[in-house]
N, CA, C and O atoms as CSV, one atom per row, in Angstrom:
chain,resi,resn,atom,element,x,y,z
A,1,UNK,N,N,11.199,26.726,-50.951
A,1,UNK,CA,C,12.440,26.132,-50.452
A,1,UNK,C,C,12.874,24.916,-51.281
A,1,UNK,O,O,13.863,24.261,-50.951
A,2,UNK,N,N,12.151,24.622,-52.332
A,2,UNK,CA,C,12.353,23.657,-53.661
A,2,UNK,C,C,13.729,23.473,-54.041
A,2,UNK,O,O,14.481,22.503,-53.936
A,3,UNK,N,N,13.960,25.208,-54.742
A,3,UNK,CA,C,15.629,25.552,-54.944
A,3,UNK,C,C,16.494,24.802,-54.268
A,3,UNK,O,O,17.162,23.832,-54.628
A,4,UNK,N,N,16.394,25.476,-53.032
A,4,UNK,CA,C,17.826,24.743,-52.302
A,4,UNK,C,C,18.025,23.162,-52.295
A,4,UNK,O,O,19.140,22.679,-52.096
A,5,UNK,N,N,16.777,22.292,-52.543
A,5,UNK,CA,C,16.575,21.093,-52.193
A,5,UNK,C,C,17.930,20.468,-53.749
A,5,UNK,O,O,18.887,19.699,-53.655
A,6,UNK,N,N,17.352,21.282,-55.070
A,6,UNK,CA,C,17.490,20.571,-55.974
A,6,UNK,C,C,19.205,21.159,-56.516
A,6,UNK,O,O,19.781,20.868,-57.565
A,7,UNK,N,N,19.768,22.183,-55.218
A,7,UNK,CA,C,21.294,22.331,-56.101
A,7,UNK,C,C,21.571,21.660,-54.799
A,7,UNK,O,O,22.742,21.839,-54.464
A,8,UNK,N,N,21.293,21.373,-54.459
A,8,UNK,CA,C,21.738,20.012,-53.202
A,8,UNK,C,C,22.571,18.819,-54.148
A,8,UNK,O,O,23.719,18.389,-54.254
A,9,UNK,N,N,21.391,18.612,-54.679
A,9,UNK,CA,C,21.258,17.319,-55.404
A,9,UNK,C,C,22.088,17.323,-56.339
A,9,UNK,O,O,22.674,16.309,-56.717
A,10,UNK,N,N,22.218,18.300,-56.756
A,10,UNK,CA,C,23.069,18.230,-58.179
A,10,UNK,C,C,24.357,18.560,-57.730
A,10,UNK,O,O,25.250,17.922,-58.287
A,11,UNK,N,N,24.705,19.365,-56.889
A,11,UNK,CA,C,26.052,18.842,-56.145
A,11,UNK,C,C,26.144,17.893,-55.629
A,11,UNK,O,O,27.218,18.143,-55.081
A,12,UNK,N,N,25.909,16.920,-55.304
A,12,UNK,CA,C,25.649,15.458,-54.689
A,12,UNK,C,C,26.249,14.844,-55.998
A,12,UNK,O,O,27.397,14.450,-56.208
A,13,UNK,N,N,25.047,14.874,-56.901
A,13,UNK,CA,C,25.301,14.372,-58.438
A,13,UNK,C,C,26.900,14.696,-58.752
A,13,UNK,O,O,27.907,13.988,-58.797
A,14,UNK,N,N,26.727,15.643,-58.883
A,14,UNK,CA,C,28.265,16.140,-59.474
A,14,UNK,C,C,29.720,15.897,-59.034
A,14,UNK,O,O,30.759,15.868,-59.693
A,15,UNK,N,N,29.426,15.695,-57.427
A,15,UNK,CA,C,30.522,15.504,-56.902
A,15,UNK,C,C,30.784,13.987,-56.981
A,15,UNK,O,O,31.927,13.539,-57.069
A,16,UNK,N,N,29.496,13.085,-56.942
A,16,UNK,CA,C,29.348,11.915,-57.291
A,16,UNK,C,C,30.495,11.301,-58.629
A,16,UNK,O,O,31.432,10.502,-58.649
A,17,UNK,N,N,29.873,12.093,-59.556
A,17,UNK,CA,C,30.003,11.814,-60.953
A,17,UNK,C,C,31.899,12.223,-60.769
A,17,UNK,O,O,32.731,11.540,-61.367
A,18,UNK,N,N,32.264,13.286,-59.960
A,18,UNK,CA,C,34.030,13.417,-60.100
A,18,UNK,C,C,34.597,12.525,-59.610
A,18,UNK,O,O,35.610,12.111,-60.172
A,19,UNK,N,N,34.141,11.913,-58.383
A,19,UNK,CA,C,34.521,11.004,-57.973
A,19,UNK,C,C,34.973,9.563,-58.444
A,19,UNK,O,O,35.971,8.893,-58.177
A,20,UNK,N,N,33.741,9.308,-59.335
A,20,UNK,CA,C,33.493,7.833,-60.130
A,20,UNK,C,C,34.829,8.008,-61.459
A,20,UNK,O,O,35.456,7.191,-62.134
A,21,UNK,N,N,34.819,9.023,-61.392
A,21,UNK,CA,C,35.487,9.766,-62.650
A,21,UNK,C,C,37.241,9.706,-62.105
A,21,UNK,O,O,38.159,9.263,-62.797
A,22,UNK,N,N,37.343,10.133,-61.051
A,22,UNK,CA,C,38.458,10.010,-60.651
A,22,UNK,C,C,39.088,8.474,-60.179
A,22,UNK,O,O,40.207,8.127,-60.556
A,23,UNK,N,N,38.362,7.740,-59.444
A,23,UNK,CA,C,38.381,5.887,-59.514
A,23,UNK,C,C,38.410,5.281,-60.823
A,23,UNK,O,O,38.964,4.210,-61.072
A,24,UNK,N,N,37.971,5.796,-61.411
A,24,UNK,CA,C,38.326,5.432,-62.762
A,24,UNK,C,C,39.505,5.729,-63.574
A,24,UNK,O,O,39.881,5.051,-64.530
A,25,UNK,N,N,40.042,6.754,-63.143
A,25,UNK,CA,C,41.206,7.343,-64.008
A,25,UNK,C,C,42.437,6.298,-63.159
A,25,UNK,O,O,43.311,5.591,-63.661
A,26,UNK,N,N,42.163,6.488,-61.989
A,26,UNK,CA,C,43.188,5.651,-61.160
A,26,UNK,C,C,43.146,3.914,-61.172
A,26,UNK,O,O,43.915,2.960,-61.055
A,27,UNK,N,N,41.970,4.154,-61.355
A,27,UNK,CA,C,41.925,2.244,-61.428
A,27,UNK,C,C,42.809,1.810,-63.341
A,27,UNK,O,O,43.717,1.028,-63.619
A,28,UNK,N,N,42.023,2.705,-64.188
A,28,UNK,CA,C,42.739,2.794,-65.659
A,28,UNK,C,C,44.302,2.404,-65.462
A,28,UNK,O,O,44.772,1.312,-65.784
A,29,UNK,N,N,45.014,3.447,-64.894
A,29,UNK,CA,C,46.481,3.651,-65.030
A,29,UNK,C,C,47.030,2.717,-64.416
A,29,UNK,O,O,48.156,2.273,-64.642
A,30,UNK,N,N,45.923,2.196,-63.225
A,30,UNK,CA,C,46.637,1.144,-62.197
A,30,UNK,C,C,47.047,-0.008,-62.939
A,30,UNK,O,O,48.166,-0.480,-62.737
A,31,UNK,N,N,45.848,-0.786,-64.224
A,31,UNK,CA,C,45.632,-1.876,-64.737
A,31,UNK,C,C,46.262,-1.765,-65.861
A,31,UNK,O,O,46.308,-2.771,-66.568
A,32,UNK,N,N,46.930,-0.493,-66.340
A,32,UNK,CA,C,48.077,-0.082,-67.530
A,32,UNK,C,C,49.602,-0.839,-67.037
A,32,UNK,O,O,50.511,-1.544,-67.475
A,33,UNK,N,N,49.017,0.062,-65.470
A,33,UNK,CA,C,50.976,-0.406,-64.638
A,33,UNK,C,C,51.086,-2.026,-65.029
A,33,UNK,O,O,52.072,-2.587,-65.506
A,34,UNK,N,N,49.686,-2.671,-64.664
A,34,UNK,CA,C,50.153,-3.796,-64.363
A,34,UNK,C,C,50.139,-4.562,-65.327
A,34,UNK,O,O,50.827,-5.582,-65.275
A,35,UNK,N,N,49.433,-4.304,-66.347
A,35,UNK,CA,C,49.590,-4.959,-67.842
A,35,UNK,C,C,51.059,-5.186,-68.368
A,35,UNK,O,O,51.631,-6.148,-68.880
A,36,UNK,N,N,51.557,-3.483,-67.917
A,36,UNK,CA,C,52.955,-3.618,-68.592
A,36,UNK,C,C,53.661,-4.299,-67.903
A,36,UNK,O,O,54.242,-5.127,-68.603
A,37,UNK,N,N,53.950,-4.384,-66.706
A,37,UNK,CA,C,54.558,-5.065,-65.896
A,37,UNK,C,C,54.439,-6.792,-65.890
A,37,UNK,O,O,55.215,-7.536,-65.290
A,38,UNK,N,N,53.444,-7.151,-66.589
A,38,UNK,CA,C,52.918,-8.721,-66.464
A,38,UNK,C,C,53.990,-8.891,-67.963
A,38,UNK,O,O,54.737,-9.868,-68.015
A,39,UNK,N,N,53.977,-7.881,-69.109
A,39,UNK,CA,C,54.444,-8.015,-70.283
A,39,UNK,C,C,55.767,-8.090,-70.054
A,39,UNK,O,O,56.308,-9.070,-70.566
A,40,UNK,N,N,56.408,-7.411,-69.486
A,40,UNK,CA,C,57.782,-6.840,-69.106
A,40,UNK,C,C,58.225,-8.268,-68.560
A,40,UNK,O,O,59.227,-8.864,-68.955
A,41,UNK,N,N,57.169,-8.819,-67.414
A,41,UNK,CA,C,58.007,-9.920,-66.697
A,41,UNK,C,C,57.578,-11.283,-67.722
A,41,UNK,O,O,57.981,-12.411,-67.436
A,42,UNK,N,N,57.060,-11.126,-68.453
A,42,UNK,CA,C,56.754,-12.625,-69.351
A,42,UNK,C,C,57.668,-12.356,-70.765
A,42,UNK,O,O,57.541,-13.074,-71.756
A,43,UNK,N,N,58.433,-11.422,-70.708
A,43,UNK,CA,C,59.332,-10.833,-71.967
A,43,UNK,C,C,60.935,-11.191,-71.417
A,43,UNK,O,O,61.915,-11.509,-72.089
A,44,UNK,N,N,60.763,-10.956,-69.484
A,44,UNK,CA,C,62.436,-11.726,-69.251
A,44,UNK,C,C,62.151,-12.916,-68.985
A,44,UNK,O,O,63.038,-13.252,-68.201
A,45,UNK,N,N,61.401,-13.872,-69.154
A,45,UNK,CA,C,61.064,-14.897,-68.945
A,45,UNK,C,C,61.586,-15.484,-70.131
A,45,UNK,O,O,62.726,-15.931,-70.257
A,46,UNK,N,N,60.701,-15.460,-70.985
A,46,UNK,CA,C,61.539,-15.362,-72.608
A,46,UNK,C,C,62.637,-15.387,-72.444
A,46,UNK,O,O,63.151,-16.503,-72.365
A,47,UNK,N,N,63.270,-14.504,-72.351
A,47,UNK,CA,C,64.540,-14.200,-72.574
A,47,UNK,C,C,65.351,-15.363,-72.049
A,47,UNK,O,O,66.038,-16.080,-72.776
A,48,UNK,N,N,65.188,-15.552,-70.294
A,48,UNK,CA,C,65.646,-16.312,-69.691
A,48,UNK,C,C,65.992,-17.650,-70.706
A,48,UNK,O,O,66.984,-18.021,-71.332
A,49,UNK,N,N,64.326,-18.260,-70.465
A,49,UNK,CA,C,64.234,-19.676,-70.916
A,49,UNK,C,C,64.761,-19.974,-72.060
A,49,UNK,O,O,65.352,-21.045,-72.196
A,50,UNK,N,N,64.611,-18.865,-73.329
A,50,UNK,CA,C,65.324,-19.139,-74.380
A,50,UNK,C,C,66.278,-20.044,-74.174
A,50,UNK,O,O,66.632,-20.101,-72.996
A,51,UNK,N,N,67.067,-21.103,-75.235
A,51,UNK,CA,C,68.296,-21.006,-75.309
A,51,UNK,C,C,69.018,-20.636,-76.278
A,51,UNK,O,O,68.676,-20.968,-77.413
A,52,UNK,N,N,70.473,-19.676,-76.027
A,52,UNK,CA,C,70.889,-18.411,-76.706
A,52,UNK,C,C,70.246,-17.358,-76.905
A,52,UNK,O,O,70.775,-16.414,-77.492
């Protein structure tokens, strides 16, 4: 009854590993949004303060 113990596990593992994999893809894109967005708003800032 070894077998069953150890594709347990490795679905555990695996689903583990999509998971971490998927928080990651989302946390990535999240900290892209907000990069650009920090750039975007410190670029009309610029703009603003400029004069002309």
């Amino acid at each position: 009854n070894g077998k069953g113990k150890t594709g347990l596990r490795l679905r555990v593992i695996l689903l583990a590993m999509t998971l971490t994999r998927l928080a990651d893809i989302k946390f990535t894109s999240m900290a892209k949004r907000l990069f650009i967005v920090r750039a975007s708003l410190e670029e009309s800032i610029c703009l603003i303060t400029s004069p002309g």
